[in-house]
C-alpha positions in Angstrom: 4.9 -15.3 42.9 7.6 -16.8 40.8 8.3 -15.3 37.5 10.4 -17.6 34.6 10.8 -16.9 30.6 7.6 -18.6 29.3 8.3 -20.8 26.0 5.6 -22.0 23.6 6.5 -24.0 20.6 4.0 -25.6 18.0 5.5 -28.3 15.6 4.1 -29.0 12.6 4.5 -30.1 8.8 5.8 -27.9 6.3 4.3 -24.6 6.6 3.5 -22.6 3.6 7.2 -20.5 3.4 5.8 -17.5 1.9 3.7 -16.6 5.0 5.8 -18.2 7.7 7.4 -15.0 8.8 4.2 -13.6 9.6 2.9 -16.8 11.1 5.5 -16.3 13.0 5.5 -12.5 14.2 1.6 -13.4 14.2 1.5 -16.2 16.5 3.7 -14.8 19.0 2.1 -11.6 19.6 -1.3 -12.8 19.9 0.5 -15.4 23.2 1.8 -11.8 24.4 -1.3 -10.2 24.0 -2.9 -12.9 25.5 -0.5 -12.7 29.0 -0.6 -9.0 29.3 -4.5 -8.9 28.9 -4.3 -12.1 32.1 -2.2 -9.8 33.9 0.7 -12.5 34.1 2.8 -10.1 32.1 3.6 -6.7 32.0 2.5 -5.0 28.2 5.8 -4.2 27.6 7.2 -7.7 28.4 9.9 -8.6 25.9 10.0 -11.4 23.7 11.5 -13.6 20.7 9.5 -15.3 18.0 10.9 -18.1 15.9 9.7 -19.6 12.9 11.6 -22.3 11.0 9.9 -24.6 8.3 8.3 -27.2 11.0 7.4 -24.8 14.3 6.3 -21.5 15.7 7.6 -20.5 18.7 8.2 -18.0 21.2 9.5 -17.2 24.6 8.5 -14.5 27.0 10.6 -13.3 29.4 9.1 -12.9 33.4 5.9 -14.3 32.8 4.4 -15.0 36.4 2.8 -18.4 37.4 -0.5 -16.5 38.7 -1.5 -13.0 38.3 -2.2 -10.4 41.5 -5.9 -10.2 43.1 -7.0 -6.7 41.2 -9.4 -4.3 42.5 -11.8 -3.3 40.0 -14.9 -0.9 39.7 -17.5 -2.6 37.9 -20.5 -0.5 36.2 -23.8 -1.1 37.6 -26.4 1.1 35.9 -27.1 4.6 36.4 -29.2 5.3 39.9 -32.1 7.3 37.7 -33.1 3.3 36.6 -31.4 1.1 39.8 -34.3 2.0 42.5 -37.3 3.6 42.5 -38.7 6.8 43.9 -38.5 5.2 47.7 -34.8 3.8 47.0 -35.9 0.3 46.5 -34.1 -1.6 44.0 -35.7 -1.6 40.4 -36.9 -4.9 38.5 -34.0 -4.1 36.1 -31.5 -3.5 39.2 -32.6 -7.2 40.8 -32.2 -8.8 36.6 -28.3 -7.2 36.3 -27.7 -8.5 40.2 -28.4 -12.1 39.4 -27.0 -12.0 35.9 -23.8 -10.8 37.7 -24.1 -13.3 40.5 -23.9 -10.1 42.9 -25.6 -10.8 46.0 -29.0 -8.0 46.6 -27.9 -6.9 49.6 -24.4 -5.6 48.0 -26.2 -2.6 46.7 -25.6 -1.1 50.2 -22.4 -0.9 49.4 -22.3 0.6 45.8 -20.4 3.5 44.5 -22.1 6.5 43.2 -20.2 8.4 40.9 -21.1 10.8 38.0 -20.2 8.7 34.5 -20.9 10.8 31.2 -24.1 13.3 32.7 -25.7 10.5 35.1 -25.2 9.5 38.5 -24.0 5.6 38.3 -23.9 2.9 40.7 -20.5 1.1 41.0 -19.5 -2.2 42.5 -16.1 -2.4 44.0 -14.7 -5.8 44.5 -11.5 -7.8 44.3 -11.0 -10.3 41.1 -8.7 -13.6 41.8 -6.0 -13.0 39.3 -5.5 -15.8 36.3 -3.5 -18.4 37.0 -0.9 -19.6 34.6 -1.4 -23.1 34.6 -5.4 -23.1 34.0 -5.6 -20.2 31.2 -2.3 -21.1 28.8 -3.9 -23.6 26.7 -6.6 -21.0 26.2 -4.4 -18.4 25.3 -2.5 -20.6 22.8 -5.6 -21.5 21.5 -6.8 -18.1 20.7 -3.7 -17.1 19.2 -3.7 -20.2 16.7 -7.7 -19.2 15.7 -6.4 -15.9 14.9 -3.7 -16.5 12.8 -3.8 -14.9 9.4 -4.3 -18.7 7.6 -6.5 -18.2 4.3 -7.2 -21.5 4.0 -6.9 -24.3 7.0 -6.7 -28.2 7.1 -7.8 -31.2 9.2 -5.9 -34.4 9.3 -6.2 -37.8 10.4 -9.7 -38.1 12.4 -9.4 -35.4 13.9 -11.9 -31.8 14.2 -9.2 -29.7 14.9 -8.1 -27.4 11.9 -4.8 -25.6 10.8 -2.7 -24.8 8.3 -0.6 -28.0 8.4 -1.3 -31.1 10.6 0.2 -30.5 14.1 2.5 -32.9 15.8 4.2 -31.4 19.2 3.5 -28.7 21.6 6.0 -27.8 24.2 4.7 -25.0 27.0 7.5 -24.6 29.3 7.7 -22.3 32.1 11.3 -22.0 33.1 12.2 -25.7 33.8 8.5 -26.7 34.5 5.7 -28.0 32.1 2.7 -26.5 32.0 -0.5 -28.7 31.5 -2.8 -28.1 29.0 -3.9 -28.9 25.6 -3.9 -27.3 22.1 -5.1 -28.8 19.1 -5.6 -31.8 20.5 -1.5 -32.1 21.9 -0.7 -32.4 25.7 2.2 -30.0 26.3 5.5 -31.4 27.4 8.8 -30.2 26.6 10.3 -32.2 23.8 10.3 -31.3 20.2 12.6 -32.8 17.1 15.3 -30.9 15.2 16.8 -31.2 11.9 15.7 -34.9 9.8 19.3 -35.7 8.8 21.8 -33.6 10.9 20.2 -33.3 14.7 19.7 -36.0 17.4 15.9 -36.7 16.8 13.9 -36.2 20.1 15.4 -33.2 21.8 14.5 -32.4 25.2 14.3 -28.8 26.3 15.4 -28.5 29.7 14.6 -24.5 30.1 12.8 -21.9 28.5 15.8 -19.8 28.0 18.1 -22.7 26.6 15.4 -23.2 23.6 17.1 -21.3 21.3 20.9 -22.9 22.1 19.6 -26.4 22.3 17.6 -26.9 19.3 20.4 -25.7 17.3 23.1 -28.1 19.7 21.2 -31.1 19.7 18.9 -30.5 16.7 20.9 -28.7 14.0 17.8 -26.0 13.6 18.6 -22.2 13.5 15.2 -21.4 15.5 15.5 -17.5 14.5 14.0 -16.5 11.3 15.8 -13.7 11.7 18.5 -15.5 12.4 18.7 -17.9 9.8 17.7 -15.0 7.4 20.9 -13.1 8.7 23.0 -15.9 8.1 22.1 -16.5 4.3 22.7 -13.1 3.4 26.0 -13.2 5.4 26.8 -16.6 3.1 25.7 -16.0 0.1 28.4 -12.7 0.2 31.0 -15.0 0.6 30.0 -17.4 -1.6 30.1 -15.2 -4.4 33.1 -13.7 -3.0 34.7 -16.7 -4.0 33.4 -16.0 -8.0 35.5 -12.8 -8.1 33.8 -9.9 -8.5 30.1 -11.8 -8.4 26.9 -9.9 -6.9 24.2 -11.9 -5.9 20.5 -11.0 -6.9 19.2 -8.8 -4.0 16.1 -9.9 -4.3 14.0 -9.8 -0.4 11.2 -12.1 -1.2 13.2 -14.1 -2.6 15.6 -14.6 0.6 12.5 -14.8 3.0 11.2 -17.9 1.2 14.4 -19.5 1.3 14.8 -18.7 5.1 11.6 -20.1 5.5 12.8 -23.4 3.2 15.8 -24.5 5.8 16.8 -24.8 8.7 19.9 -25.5 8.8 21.3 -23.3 5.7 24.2 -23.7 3.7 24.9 -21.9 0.6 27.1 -23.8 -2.3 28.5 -22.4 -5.8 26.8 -24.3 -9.1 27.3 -23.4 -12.7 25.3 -24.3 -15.7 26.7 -24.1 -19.3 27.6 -20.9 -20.9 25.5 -21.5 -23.8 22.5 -20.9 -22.2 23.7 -17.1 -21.8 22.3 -16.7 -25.6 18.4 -16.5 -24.4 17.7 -12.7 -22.5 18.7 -13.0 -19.1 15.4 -12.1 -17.8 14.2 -15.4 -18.4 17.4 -17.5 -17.0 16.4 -15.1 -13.7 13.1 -15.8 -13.3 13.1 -19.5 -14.4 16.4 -20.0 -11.8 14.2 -18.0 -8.7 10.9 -18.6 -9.2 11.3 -22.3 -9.9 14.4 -23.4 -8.0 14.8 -20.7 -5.8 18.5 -20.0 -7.0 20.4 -16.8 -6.2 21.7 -16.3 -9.7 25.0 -14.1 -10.0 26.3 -11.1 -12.1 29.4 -9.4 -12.6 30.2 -5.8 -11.7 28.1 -4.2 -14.9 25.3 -6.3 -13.9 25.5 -9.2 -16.7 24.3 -12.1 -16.0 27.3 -15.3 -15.2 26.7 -19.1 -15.9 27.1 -19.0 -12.2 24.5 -19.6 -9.5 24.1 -19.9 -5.6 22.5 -22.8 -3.9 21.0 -22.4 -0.3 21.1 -25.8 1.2 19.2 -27.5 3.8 22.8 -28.9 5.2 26.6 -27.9 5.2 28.6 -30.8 4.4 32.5 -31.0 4.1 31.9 -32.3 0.6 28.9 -31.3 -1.3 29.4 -32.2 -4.3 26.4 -34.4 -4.5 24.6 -31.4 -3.7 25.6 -29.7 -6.2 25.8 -31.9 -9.1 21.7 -32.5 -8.7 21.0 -28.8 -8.5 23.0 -28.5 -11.8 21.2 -31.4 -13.1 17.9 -30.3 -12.0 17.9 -26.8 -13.5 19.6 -27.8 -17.0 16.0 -29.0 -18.3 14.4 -25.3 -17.1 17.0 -23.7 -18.4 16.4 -25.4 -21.8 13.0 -24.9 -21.7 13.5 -21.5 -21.7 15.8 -21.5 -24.5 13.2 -23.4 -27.1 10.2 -21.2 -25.9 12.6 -18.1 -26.6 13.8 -19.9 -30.3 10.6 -20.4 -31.2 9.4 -17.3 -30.3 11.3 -15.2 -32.3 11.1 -17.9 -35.4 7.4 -16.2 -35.8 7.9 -12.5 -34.5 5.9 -10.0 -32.6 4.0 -8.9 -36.2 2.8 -12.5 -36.5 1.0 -13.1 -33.5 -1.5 -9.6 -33.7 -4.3 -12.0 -35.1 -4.2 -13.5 -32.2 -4.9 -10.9 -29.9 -9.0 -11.0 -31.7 -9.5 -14.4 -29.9 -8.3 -13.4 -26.3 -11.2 -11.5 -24.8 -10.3 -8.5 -22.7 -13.2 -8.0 -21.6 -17.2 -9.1 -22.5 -18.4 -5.6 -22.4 -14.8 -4.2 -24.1 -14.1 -6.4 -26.5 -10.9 -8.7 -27.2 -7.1 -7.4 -26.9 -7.0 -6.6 -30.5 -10.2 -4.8 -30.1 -8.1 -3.1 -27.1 -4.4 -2.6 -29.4 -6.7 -0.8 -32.1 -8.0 1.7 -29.4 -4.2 2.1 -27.9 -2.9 3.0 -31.1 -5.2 5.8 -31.9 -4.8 7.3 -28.6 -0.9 6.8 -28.7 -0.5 8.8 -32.0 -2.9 11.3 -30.7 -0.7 12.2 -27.4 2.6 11.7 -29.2 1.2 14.3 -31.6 0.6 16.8 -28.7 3.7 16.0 -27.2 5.7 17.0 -30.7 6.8 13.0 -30.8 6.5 10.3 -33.8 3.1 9.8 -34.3 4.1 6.5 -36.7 6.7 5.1 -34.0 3.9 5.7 -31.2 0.9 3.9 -33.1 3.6 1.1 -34.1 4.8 0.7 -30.6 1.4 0.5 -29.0 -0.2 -2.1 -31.6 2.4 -4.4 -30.9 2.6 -3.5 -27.1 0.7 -6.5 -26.1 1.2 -9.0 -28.9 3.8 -10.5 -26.4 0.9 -12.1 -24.8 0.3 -14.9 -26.7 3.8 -16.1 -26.8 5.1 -19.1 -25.4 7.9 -17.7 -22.7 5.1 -14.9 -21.6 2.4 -17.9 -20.9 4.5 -20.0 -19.2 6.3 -16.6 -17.3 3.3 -13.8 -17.2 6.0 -11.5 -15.7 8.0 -11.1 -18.2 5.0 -9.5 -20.4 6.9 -6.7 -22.2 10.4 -7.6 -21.2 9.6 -10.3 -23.7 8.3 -7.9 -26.3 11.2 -5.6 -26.4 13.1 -8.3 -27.6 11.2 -9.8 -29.8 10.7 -6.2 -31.4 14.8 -5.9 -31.6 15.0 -9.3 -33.3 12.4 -8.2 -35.9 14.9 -5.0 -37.1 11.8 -2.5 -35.2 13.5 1.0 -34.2 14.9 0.8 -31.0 12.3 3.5 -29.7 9.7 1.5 -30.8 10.7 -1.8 -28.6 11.5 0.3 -25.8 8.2 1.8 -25.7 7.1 -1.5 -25.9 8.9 -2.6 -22.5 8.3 1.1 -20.3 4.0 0.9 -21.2 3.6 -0.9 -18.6 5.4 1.1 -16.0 5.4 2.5 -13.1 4.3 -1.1 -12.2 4.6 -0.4 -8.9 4.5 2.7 -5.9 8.3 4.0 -6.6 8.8 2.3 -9.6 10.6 4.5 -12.6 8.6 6.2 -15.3 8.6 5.6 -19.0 11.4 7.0 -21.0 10.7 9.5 -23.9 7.7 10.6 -25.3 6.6 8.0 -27.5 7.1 5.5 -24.8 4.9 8.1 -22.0 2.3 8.3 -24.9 2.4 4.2 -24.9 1.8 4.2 -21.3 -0.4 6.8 -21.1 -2.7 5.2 -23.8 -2.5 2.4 -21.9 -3.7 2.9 -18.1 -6.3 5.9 -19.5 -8.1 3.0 -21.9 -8.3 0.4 -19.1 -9.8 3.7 -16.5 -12.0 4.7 -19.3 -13.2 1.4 -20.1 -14.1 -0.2 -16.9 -15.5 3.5 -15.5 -17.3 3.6 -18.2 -19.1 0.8 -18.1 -19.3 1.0 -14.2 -16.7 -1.3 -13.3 -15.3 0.8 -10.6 -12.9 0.2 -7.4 -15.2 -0.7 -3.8 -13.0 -0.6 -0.5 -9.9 -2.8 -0.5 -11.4 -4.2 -3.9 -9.6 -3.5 -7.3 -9.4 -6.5 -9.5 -8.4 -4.3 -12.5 -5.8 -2.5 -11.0 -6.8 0.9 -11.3 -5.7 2.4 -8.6 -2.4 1.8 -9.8 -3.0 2.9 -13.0 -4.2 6.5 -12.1 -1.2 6.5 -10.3 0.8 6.0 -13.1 -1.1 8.4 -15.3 -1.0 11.4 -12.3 2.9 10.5 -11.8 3.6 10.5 -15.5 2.0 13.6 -16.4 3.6 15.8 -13.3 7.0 14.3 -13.4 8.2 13.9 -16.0 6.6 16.5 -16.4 4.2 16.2 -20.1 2.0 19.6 -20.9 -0.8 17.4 -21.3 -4.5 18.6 -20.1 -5.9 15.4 -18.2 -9.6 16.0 -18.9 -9.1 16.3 -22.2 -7.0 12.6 -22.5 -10.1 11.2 -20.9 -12.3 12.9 -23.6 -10.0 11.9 -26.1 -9.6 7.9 -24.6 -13.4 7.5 -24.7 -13.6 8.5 -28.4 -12.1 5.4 -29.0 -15.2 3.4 -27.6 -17.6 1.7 -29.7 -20.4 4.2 -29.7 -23.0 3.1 -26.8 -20.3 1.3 -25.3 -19.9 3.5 -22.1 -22.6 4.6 -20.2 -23.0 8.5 -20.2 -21.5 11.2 -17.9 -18.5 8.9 -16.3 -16.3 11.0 -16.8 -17.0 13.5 -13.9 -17.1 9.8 -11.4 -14.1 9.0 -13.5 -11.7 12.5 -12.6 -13.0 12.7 -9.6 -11.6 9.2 -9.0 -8.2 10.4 -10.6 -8.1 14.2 -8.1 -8.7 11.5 -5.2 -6.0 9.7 -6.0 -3.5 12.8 -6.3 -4.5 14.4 -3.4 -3.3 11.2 -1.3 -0.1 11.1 -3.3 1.0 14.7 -3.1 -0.1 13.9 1.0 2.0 10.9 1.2 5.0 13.1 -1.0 4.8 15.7 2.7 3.0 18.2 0.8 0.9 20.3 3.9 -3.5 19.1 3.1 -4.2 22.4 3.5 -1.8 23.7 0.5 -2.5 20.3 -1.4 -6.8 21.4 -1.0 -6.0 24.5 -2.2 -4.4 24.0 -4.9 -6.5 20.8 -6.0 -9.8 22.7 -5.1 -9.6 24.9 -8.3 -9.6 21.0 -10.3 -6.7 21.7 -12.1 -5.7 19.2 -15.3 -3.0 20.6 -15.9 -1.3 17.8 -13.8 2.3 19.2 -14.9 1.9 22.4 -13.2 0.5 21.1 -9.5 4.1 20.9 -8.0 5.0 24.3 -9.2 1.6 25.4 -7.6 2.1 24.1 -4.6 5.3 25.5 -4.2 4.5 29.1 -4.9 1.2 28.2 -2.3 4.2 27.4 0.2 5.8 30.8 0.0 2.4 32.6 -0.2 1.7 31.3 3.3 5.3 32.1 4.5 4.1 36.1 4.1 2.6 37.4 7.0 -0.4 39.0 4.7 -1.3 35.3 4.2 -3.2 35.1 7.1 -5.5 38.2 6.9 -6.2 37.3 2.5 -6.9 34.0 3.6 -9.2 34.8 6.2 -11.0 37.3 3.3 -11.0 34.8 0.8 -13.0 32.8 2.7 -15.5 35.3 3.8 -15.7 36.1 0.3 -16.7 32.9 -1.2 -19.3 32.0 1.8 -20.6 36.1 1.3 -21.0 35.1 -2.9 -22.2 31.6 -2.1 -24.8 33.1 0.0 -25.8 35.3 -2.7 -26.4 32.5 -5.4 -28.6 30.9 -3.1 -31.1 33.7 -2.9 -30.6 34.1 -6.8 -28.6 37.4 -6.5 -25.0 36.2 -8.5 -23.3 38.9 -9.6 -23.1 39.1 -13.4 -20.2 41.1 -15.2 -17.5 43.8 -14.1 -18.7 46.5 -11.3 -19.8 49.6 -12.4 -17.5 52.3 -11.2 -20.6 55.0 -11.0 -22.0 52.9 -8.5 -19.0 52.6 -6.4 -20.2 55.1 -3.3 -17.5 54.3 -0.2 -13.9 55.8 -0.5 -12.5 52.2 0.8 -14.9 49.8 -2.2 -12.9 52.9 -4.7 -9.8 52.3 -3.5 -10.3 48.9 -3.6 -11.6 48.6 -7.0 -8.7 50.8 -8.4 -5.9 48.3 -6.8 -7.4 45.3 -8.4 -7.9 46.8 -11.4 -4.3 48.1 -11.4 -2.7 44.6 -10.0 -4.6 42.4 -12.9 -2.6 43.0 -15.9 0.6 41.8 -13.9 -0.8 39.1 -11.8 -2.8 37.3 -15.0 0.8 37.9 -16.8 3.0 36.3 -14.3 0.8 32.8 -14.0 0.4 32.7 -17.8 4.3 33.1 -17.4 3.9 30.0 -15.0 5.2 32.0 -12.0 2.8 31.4 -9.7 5.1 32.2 -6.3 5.2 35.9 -8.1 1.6 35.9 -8.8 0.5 34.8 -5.1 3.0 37.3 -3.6 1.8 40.0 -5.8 -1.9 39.4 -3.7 -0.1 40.7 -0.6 -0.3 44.5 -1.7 -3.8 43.8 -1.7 -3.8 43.5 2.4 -4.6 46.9 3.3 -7.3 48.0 1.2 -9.0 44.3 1.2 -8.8 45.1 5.0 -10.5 48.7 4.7 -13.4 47.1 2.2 -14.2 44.5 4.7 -14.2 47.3 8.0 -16.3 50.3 6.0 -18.4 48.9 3.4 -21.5 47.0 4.1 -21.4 44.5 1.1 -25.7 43.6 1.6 -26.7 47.0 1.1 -30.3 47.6 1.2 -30.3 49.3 -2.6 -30.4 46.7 -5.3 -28.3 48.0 -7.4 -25.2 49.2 -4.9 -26.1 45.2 -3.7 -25.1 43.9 -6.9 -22.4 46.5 -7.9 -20.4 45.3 -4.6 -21.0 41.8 -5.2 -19.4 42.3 -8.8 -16.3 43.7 -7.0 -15.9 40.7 -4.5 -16.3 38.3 -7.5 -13.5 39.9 -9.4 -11.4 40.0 -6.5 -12.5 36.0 -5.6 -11.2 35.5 -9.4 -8.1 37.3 -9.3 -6.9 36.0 -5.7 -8.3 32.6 -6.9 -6.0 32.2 -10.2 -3.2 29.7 -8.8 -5.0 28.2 -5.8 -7.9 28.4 -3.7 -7.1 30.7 -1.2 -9.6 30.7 0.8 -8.8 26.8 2.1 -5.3 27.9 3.5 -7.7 29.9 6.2 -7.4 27.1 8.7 -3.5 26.9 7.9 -1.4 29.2 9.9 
């Protein structure tokens, strides 16, 4: 049986460029999947997807025209409930059969075989393998359903449904076309190339010449990756030519462009220097998010009057070009320059009224209700933190007043880039309109923290009212839902507090944040949901950060808030395992905490120090005299916030924690000896308990 590269190519209109790469990537895997599961090609086959701004497409190298004749073992029933006590077949037995389309007299020759705990009948037969010709269309046809499309279309008079009206499909197998139909297209093997620069129709006279011949005779870079490649390569030398330019790096940004040509070109515009007067952050976003301009800055990372242009065309002379991108972006560009002007005409001070008629939320009030509550909580953790209480409380009451101005409504991202300059223009302390900026970072996983301390208490006012307020009145993340983001904004809380680092106690900021609430305004007992939530999300962090589960349990399962001290924890749990005592006090620790559990749960908890009179067995003496003599140093060292020396310190307690647990029967029959032991364990529990819970590192080593 012959096997040729298989090509499969679905023109359309415009696809949406934001998703095409993983139309793309999408699309051809499911036609891979789709062979392998046929059997006309191996799992591993090897293949290229393409994906320009009018087709998917992809070619699969030695794709067979029909599939081998397979042997299989298909699954009956079990015997127990296929025949009857005299080996005739059962009423269920004759039901499968005809369902199956197996003939009755077949169960002669039926396989029994032990499956799971049962004896099971098996039916061994041969299956005609697919054929390429009658199951492609399907194939195709399942991959399109299963593209990732949020939201699909239908066209003309059609039923069928995409995300852009369809016009060609080519399914080529080597030289020869493969009948079928998708979407209502016959296949053949002709497609178009580029609108201006290619021959029209172009005929693809092999499946491994699709690549070289839609770019020959149609002017179309097929390759995402490609054409992807190629800009990047261009726009270097493009700005080469600027002199010591640097184009934006900006991914997203290059992927949509890819996904905007075909046949790309990349040209040098300018627009007029004056322009450079309004904060660069708006000439940025207005020149990438609206005209999807590269813009360029020199080597201290200023913005120039200088801008690359990725083209749909290369032309000897494109001026033309040129001129109408520089005429086109002029009006943005001015835009951006009055809502800036006429920003600052009225100031960041101004605009607080405002904030009372923009509603946060029904249940928490507007954002002014919200600036009131920042500020409070601001001052309160700059106060802790040694910082300006003033600046802090300034900085967060104008933190959002940014908001209502025009450059932030008509660009939302710019929301506290805006402020910070609107706060310089107004005279504000420079620590103030920082502050200002940083509140609303880390904005995303790897993104830097806020700078200072009255910009970390900004911040930290910030993402502890929104968890506080939306816990609080039950508002709380479900699966992949999180409309409120605050996910992200325990994540900025837990990474603020433990690097950079602040000695801030994180139960007591919640406490603190919901004294800000109206009263009534949050339903009672959140809190425990709310740091349960907020231990969640740092146990996956410190994970992700290669920190051993084990270690990052331990340490976590004494609820630390003291965020600041967790990686110094961790690191003295690290060493502590290292020792070869670890094991053995592990081990204890654990049958410690299951022997007191036990105890509470017939009412028998121990209750204050043991008594040294009752203390009958030479190894619960010794063992009560090394505690007693290691406590003074061990509670000293982790008060001293060395917890590697306090851990190791354990270690001398090996021997005679050993000796307890071989000699001394810890249940005794007499009440009081009972109690007096379980006293002991309970100091020890305590003492080896201090800096981590030891007893979780038992399944460690």
């Amino acid at each position: 049986m012959s096997a040729h590269t298989l090509l499969i190519e679905l023109r359309t209109e415009e696809l949406p460029p934001k998703a095409l790469g993983r139309l793309g990537e999408s699309f051809a895997a499911g036609i891979v999947k789709g062979l392998a599961d046929a059997h006309l090609v191996a799992a591993d086959a090897k293949f290229d997807w393409y994906a320009s701004p009018r087709r998917l497409a992809v070619t699969v190298k030695d794709v067979a025209a029909a599939a081998p004749d397979r042997k299989i073992a298909e699954k009956i029933m079990p015997v127990a409930v296929a025949v009857d006590a005299t080996g005739k077949p059962t009423p269920a037995l004759v039901k499968k059969l005809e369902a199956k389309g197996i003939p009755g007299g077949a169960i002669a020759s039926f396989e029994k075989r032990m499956d799971g705990k049962s004896e099971t009948f098996f039916w061994n037969t041969t299956v005609s393998g697919a054929v390429l010709d009658a199951t492609l269309g399907g194939i195709v046809g399942d991959s399109v359903k299963k593209l990732p499309i949020p939201k699909v279309m239908r066209w003309g008079d059609s039923d069928h449904q995409f995300v852009r009206p369809v016009h060609g499909l080519i399914m080529l197998h080597g030289d020869r076309v493969v009948p079928g139909e998708v979407l209502g297209l016959a296949a053949g093997n002709r497609t178009r190339g580029h609108r201006f620069i290619g021959e029209g129709e172009v005929v693809i006279p092999h499946a491994d010449k699709y690549a070289i011949t839609l770019y020959e005779k149609g002017g179309v870079i097929a390759s995402f990756a490609a054409r992807k490649s190629a800009i990047a390569e261009y726009l270097k030398r493009a700005a080469a030519q600027v002199g010591d330019a640097q184009p934006v790096e900006d991914d997203a940004l290059l992927d949509e462009v890819t996904a905007l040509v075909e046949h790309p070109a990349v040209y040098v515009a300018e627009f007029e220097p004056q322009y450079l007067a309004v904060p660069q952050e708006c000439l940025i976003l207005t020149m990438k998010q609206n005209q999807k301009y590269f813009p360029l800055f020199d080597a201290g990372g200023k913005l120039l009057n200088r801008f690359l242009i990725v083209s749909n065309m290369k032309l000897d002379d494109p001026s033309n070009i040129i001129y109408g991108n520089q005429r086109v972006v002029r009006p943005r560009l001015s835009d951006a320059r009055f809502f800036f002007e006429q920003d600052c005409k009225h100031g960041l001070s101004a605009r607080l009224g405002k904030l009372d008629s923009v509603v946060y939320h029904n249940k928490l009030g507007s954002v002014g209700d919200r600036v009131r509550r920042l500020a409070r909580l601001a001052s309160l953790i700059a106060s802790r933190l040694g910082a300006d209480q003033e600046l802090a409380g300034k900085a967060a009451t104008l933190c959002k007043a940014d908001l209502v101005s025009d450059m932030v409504g008509e660009f939302p991202e710019l929301q506290g880039v805006m402020g910070r300059y609107y706060a310089q223009h107004e005279g504000l302390p420079q620590v103030v309109a920082d502050a200002i900026e940083q509140h609303y970072r880390p904005r995303f996983a790897g993104d830097v923290l806020p700078q200072g301390n009255v910009a970390c208490a900004v911040a930290l006012a910030d993402k502890l009212d929104a968890l506080v307020g939306f816990f609080g009145i039950g508002q709380v993340p479900t699966g992949d839902k999180d409309p409120f983001g605050l996910r992200r904004a325990a994540l900025g809380i837990l990474r603020t507090l433990m690097e950079s680092p602040l000695p801030l106690d994180l139960a007591d900021l919640v406490d603190d944040s919901a004294a800000g609430f109206a009263h009534g305004a949050l339903k009672p007992d959140f809190e425990a949901e709310l740091l349960d939530f907020l231990f969640e999300r740092l146990r996956n962090l410190l994970r992700e950060s290669g920190h051993a589960p084990a270690s990052v349990d331990a340490v976590l399962g004494l609820r630390p808030t003291r965020i600041d001290l967790v990686p110094a924890k961790l690191e003295a749990v690290k060493e502590f395992v290292a020792l070869p005592e670890a094991t053995a006090l592990a081990a204890a620790n654990k049958r410690i905490v299951n022997i007191l559990r036990k105890a509470e749960e017939k009412g028998e908890s121990p209750r204050g120090e043991p008594d040294i009179a009752l203390l009958q067995e030479a190894a619960e003496r010794a063992l009560f005299q090394q505690v007693n003599d290691v406590t003074p140093l061990i509670r000293s060292l982790v008060a001293g916030e060395d917890y590697t020396g306090a851990l190791c310190q354990l270690a001398s307690l090996r021997d005679a924690v050993d000796s307890f647990f071989e000699s001394v029967m810890v249940m005794a029959d007499e009440p009081l000896t009972r109690t007096n032991r379980l006293a002991l364990l309970a100091q020890l529990a305590g003492l080896m308990n201090q800096v981590a819970d030891i007893s979780r590192l038992a399944v460690e080593k």
